[in-house]
N, C-alpha and C positions, 0 to 999 in steps of 0.2 A: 504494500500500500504506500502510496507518496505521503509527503509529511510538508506542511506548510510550514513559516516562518511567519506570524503576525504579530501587529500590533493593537494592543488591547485599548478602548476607548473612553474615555473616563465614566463615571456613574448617571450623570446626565444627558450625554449624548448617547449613551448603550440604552436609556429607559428608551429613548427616542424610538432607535432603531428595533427594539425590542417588540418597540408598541407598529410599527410598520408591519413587521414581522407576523403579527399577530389579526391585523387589517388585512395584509396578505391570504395568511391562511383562510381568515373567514370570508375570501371569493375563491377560495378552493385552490391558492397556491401554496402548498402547504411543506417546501422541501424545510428554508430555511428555518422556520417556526419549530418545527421539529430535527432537527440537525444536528441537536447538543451542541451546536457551534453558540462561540460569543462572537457579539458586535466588535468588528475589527478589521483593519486593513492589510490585506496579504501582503507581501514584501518580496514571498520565493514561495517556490514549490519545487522540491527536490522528489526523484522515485525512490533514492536512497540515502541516508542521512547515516553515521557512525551515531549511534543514540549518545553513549558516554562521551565524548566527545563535542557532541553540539550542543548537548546539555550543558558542559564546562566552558565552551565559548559563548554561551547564552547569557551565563549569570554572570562571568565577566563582564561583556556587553555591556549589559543591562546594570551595573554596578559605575559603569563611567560616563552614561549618555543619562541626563535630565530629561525629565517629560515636556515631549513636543506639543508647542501650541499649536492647531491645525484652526481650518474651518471645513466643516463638510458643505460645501459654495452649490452644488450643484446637482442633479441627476442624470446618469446617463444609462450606456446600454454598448453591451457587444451584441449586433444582431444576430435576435432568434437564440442566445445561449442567456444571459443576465440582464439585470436592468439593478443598478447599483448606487449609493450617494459617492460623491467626490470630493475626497478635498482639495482645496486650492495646493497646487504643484508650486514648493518653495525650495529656493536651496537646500535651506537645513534637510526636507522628506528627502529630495535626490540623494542628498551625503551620506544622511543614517541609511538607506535602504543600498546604495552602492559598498559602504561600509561594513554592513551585514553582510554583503555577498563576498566582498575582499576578502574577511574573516572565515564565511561559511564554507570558500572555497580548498580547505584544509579540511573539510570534516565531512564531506559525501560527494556525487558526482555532480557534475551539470545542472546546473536550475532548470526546469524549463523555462523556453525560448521567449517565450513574451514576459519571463518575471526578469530577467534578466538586466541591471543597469544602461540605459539610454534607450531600452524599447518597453519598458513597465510603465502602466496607467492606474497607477493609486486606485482604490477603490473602495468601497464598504458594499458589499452585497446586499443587497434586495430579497432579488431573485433568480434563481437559477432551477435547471432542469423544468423550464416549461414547455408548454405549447405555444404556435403562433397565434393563439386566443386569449392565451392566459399571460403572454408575453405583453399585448396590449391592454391587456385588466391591470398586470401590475406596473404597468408605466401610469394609469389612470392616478393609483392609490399613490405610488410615491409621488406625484407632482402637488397631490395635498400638501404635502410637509411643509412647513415653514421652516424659509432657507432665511439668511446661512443659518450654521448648528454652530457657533463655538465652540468648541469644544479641546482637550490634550490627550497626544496619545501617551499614556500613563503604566503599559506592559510591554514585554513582549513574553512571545510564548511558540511552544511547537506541538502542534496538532497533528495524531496519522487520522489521515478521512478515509471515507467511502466508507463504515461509519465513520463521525468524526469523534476521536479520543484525545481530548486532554494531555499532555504529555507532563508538559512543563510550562511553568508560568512564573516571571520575574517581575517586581515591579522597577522601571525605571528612575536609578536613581533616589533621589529623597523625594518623598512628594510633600 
């Protein structure tokens, strides 16, 4: 199973997305609602990751980088697969998410190709694994939200999906 790398979103912003999630499910899109995933933005997706090893470059990490101020600015969409919130794309998100990978690049193989530094698109999921019906229900729902979100991104952590587990979870920094 592949293992993501994200970051975790602070308490107010996660109720947010939480409560989208929940909007979602009740028109019948019901992956992320049910996912055991938290609100959070991806950074990598590796198929293999050294577990002890990324685990030890995690908490270091996350031991020297302060919690990121972001805004989630926007909603978009990869057609026909997600429909997602965005944060506004800042130096700082480019450095820590290339910085992650500079690092992560000692501890499993290859990201995949779109997580990868100078071709990665920030994201917080929505929605995924839809239909082309259910794709434009949940473009309806999320464009309710009231933009921007404020918010800091205040973890990171490593998740194996398809289901998704938990792995590891640091907080950044002091908060």
């Amino acid at each position: 199973m592949p293992y993501a790398l994200e970051l975790g979103l602070d308490d107010h912003a996660a109720a947010v997305v939480r409560r989208l999630w929940h909007d979602l499910e009740d028109e019948g899109i019901v992956h992320m609602a049910r996912s055991g995933a938290r609100p959070h933005v991806s950074v990598g997706i590796w198929d293999s990751l050294d577990r002890d090893a990324a685990e030890a470059e995690l908490t270091r990490f996350a031991a020297e980088v302060a919690p990121l101020p972001t805004t989630l600015a926007s909603v978009g969409f990869f057609p026909h697969v997600a429909v997602f919130l965005a944060p506004t794309v800042t130096s700082e998100l480019l450095e820590l998410q290339a910085g992650l990978h500079a690092r992560f690049s000692r501890v499993g193989a290859a990201p995949w190709e779109h997580y990868r530094p100078g071709g990665w698109v920030p994201h917080c999921t929505l929605a995924t694994d839809v239909t082309a019906e259910q794709f434009t229900r949940a473009l309806e729902v999320a464009r309710r939200v009231a933009l921007p979100i404020a918010c800091r991104l205040v973890e990171i952590g490593i998740v194996e999906f398809r289901p998704v587990k938990q792995l590891i979870s640091r907080p950044l920094g002091r908060l």
